[in-house]
C-alpha positions in Angstrom: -11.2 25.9 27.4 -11.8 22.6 26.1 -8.4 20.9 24.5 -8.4 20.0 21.2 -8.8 16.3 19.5 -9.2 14.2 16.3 -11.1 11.5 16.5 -10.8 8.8 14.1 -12.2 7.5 11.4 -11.4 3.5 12.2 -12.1 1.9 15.3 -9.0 0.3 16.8 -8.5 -3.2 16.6 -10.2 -4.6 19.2 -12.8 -2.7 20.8 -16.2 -3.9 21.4 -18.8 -1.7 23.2 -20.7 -3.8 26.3 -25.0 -4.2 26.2 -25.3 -0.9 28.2 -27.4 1.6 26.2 -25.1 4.2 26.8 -23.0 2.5 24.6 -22.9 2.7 20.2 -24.3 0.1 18.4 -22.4 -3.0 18.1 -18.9 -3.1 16.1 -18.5 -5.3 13.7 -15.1 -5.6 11.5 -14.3 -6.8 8.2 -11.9 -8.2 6.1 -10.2 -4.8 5.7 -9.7 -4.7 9.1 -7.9 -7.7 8.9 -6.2 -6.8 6.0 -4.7 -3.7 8.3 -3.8 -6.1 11.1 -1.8 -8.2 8.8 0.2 -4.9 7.0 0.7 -3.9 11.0 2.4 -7.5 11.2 4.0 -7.7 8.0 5.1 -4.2 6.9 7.7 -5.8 4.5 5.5 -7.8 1.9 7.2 -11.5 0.9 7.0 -15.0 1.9 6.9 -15.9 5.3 9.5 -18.6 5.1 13.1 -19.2 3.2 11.7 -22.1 1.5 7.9 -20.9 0.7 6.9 -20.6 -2.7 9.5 -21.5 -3.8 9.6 -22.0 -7.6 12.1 -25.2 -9.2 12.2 -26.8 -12.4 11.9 -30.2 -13.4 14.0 -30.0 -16.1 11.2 -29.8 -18.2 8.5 -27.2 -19.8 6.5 -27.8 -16.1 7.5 -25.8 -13.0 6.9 -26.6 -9.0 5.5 -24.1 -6.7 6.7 -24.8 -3.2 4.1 -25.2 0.0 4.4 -21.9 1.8 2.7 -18.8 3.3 2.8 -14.8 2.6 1.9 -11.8 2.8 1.0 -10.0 -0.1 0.5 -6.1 -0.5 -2.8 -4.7 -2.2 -2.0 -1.7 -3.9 -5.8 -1.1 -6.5 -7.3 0.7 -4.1 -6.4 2.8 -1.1 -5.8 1.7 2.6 -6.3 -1.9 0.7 -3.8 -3.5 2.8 -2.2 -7.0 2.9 -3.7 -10.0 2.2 -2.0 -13.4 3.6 -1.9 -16.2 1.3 -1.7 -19.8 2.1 -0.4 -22.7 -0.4 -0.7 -26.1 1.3 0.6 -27.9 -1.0 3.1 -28.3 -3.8 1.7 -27.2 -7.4 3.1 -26.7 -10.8 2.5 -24.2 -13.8 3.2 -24.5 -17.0 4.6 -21.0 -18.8 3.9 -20.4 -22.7 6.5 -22.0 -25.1 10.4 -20.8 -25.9 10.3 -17.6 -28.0 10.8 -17.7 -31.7 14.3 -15.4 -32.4 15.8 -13.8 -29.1 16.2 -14.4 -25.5 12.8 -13.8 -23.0 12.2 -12.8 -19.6 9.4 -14.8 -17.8 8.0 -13.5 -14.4 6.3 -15.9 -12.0 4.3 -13.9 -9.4 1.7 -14.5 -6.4 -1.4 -12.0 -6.9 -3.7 -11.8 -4.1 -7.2 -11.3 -6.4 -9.5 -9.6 -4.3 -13.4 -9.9 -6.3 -14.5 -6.7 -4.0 -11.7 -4.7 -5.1 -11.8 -5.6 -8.8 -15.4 -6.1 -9.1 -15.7 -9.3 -10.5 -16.2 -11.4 -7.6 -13.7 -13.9 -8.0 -11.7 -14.4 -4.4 -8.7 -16.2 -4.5 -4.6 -16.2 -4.5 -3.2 -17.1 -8.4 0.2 -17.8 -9.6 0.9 -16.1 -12.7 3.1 -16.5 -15.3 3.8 -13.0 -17.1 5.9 -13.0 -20.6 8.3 -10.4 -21.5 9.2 -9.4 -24.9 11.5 -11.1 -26.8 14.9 -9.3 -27.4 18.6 -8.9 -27.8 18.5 -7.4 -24.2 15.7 -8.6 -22.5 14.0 -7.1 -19.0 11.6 -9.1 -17.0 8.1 -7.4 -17.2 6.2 -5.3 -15.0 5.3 -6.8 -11.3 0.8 -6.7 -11.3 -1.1 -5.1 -8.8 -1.8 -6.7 -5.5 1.2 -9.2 -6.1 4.8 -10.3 -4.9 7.3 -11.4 -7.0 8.4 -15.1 -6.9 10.9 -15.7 -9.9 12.2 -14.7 -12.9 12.8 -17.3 -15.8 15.3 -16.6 -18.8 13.5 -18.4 -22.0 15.9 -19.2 -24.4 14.7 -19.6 -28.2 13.6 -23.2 -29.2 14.4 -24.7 -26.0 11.5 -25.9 -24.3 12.7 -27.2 -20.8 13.2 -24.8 -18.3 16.4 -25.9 -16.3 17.1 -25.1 -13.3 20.1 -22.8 -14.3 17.5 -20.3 -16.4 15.7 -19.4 -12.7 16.3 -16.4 -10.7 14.9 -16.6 -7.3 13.0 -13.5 -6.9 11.6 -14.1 -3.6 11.7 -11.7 -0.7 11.4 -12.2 2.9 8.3 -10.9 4.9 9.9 -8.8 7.6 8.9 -7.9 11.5 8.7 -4.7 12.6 11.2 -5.6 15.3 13.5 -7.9 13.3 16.6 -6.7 12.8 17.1 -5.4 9.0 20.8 -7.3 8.9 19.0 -10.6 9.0 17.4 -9.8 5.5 20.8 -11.1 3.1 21.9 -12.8 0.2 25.1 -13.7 -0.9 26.9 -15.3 -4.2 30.1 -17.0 -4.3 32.7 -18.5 -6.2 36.4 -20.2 -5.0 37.1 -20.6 -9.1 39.2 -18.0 -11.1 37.6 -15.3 -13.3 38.8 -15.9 -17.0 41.9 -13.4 -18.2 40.8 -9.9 -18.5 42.9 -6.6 -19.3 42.1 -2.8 -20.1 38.7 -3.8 -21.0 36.0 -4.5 -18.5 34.8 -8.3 -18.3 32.5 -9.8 -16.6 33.1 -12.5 -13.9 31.7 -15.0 -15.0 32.6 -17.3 -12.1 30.4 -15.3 -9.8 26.7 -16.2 -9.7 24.4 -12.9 -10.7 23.1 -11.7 -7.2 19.1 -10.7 -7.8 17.1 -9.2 -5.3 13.4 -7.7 -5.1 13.2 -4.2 -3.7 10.3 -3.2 -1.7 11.5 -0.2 0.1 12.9 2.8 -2.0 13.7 3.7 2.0 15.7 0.9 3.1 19.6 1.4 3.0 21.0 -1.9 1.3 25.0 -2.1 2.0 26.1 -4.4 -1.3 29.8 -5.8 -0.6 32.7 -7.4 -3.0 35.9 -9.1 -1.3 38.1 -10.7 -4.0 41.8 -11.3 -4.3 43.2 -10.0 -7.3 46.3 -10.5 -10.0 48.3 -9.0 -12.7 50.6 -10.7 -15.1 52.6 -7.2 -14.9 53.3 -4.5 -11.9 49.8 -3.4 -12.3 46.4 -2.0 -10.7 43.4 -4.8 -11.1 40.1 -3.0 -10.4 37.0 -4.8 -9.9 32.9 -3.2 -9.7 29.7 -4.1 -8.7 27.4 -3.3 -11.7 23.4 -3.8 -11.0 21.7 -4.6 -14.5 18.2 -3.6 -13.1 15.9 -6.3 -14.2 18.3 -8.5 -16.6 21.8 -9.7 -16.4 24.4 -7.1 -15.5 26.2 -6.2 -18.7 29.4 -3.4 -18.5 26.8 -0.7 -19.7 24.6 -1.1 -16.5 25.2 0.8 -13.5 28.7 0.4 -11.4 27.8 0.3 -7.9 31.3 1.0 -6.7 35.0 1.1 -7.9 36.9 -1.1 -5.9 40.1 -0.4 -4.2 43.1 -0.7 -7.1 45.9 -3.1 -5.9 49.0 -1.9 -7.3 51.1 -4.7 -7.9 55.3 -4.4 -6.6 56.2 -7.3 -9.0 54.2 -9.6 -11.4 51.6 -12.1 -10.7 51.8 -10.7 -7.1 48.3 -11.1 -5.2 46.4 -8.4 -3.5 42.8 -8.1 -2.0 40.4 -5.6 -3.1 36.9 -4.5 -0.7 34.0 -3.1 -1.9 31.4 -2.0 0.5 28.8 0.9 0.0 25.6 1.7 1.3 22.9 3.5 -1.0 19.1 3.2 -1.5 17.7 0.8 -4.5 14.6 2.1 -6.9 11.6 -0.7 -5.8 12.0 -3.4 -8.5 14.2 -6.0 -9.3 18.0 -5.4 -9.1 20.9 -7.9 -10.3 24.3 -7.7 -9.3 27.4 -8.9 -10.9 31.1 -8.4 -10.3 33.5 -7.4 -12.9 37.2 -7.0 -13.9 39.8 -4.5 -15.4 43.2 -3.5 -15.4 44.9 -0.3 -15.6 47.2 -1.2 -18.1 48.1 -4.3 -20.6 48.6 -7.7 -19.5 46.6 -10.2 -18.4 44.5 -9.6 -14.9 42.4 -12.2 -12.8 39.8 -12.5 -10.0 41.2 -15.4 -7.7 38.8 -17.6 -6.0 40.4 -20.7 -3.7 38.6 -22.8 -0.8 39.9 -20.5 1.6 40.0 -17.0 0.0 36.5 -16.8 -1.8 35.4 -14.1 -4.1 32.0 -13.4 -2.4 29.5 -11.2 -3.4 26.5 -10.3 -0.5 24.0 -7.4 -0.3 22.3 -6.8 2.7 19.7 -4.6 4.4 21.2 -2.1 7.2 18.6 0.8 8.0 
């Protein structure tokens, strides 16, 4: 009895039959199979680079795109695969003007345009600027097909110049296959004190916003908090990781985590609190930020120092 076999439907990369007759007609491959070569390579879609494409401001209404390559995913059709995109050197883009009323939520993006795909035969890599709506609460809009995120820019009304304070990096890192997840990390820090907070939670303000771009709803991300902590009274201080999804954490958005409560044997006596948890992250953008409360009144604080740093990382594990 014969044994059993599939054969498949794509030749593997690189076969190429010889002149004898025996042999099929000659193989010839094509940009898709290129494209597949490239996802093979690159199974993590972002730049290839820390510093590529990289977006800063001038301090004014223009912005820079940094030199850099990466890999983008196409996801309008299927087994589309990844394209690799190449900027050789620095550009700029203008996005519209300030919004009229409320805050906005720009997104900058790299789209990988494919004409064969979309039918309209235009083949090329664009930077696009993509507004949000206007709000009390804005969110940063939808990421395109066949693109990677690059940055996010918080529009403020009437104010024309884009600082560098109103960008959040967006960027993720093209990974391996073989490279180790832990080398994919970010961190935020501060060695300043967190204004007063008590029974209410409040924001640390001290403590840079931590965003990310999640690719993988697969991937284990371990997000982390060390702080030392205070009370004004014998006490428990309690501090959180809250991710506010695609804008600025606020105390309604998620709590990653409730910290370790330091129960205090005397006033203003210092303690250390740890936050570490592992969990999986929808694919979008995620920002964390840290945040204070006490157990009961009195005034409580987040203490940051040169050697004792409040620092904030998240990092991929698995």
């Amino acid at each position: 009895m014969t044994a059993p076999v599939v054969h498949g439907d794509v030749v593997p990369l690189y076969m190429q039959p010889t002149t004898d007759p025996s042999d099929p007609p000659q193989i010839c491959y094509g940009a898709a199979d290129y494209r597949m070569m490239a996802a093979a390579i690159f199974p993590g879609a972002g730049v290839l680079a820390v510093g590529d494409w990289a977006i800063t401001s001038q301090s004014s209404a223009i912005l820079n795109i940094a030199a850099g390559t990466a890999c983008v995913a196409g996801t309008s059709a299927t087994e589309q695969h990844s394209y690799i995109c190449r900027n050789p050197t620095v550009k700029t883009i203008q996005p519209p003007g300030p919004p009229a009323t409320n805050n906005r939520y720009d997104l900058i993006c790299l789209t990988a345009h494919d004409g064969q795909v979309l039918g309209d035969h235009v083949y090329e890599w664009q930077v696009q600027c993509i507004s949000g709506t206007q709000s009390a609460s804005p969110s940063l809009p939808a990421l395109p097909a066949d693109s990677i995120s690059l940055a996010g820019i918080l529009r403020k009304p009437g104010q024309a110049n884009i600082l560098p304070a109103d960008i959040t990096d967006l960027r993720a890192l093209a990974t391996l296959p073989t490279q180790p997840k832990s080398t994919v990390y970010w961190k935020s820090e501060s060695t300043a004190n967190s204004a007063n907070f008590s029974t209410t939670e409040v924001k640390d303000a001290t403590v840079p916003n931590l965003t990310i771009q999640v690719t993988s709803a697969t991937a284990i991300y371990r997000v982390r908090l060390i702080t030392n902590v205070q009370h004004s009274v014998a006490g428990r201080v309690m501090a959180r990781i809250r991710d506010g999804g695609g804008a600025a954490p606020v105390v309604a958005s998620t709590a990653i985590g409730l910290g370790q409560t330091y129960v205090g044997v005397g006033a203003n006596n210092a303690g250390q609190i740890i936050i570490e948890q592992d969990l999986t992250l929808t694919v979008g953008t995620h920002t964390f930020g840290v945040f204070g409360q006490t157990s009961q009144a009195g005034n409580g604080v987040l203490l940051g120092s040169g050697t004792a740093r409040k620092q904030l990382t998240v990092q991929i594990v698995g």
